[in-house]
C-alpha positions, 0 to 999 in steps of 0.5 A: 509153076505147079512144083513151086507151089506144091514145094511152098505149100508142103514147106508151110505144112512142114514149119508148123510141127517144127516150130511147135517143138518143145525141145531146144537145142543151144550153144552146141559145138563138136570137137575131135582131138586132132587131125588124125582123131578116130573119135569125136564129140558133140556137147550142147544144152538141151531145153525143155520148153514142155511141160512134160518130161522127155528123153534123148535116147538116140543120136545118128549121124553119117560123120562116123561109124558109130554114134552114142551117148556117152558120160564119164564115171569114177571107178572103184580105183578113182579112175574117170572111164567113159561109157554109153549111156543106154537108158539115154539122158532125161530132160525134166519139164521146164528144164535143161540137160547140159551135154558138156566135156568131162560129162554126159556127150554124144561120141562119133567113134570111127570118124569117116573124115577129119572135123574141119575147124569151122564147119558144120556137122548134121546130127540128128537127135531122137527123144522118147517124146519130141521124136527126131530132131535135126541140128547143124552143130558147127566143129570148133576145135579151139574152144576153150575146155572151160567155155560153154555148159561147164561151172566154173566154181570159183576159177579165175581168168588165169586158170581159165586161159591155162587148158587151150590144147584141143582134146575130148 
């Protein structure tokens, strides 16, 4: 009886500072590229409910060797290169920052084992302000490249059903 009430009281301590967080994270989803992929990737929004400007700056995660935030940028020679993202990704106040394929994303390279299609990987999130921040991002290889954070400029149905081949 003494260990659940302590476990009770400690989880009604613990809810308060979870629940006053400013930062939230929506419509997440990671992917890797096949079966025997060694690399993958987690896209979402992160909102800023606060009234003061934050950062992501780190993400951890025991699915790979390796986690990083990541963005793609044009060479000189016209060529997309993806790259870390040191300084990290900056959520203005009262704003949103869209983590999305062909964009800014966090990247699992040296995956430990295969996303499963349906299952869920844990991620843990470090912002400049807000702290750390565990979400459960589900692993949907199905999803269309154009669903989710991405604009769709003036793309009609047709052109969106096009690209269903998994890929990064």
């Amino acid at each position: 009886m003494k260990t659940i009430l302590t476990t009770t009281a400690a989880a009604l301590f613990a809810l308060p500072a979870f629940a006053e967080s400013e930062i939230a994270i929506e419509d997440a989803y990671a992917r890797a590229s096949g079966m025997n992929a060694k690399a993958g990737a987690a896209f979402f929004q992160i909102m800023n409910h606060g009234d003061k400007d934050d950062r992501l700056i780190a993400a951890k995660s025991d699915v790979a060797k390796r986690v990083e935030l990541h963005t793609h940028k044009e060479t000189a020679d016209g060529i997309m290169q993806m790259m870390e993202v040191e300084e990290g990704f900056p959520v203005a106040a009262g704003g949103m920052h869209a983590l999305e394929r062909g964009g800014d994303h966090v990247m699992f390279m040296g995956l430990n084992q295969p996303f499963e299609d349906g299952s869920t990987i844990s991620v843990t999130l470090v912002f400049e302000k807000a702290g750390e921040m565990t979400v459960e991002i589900p692993v949907d290889l199905k999803r269309n490249p154009m669903v989710g954070g991405m604009k769709h400029g003036n793309m009609n149905n047709d052109q969106m059903k096009q690209d269903t081949t998994p890929s990064n």
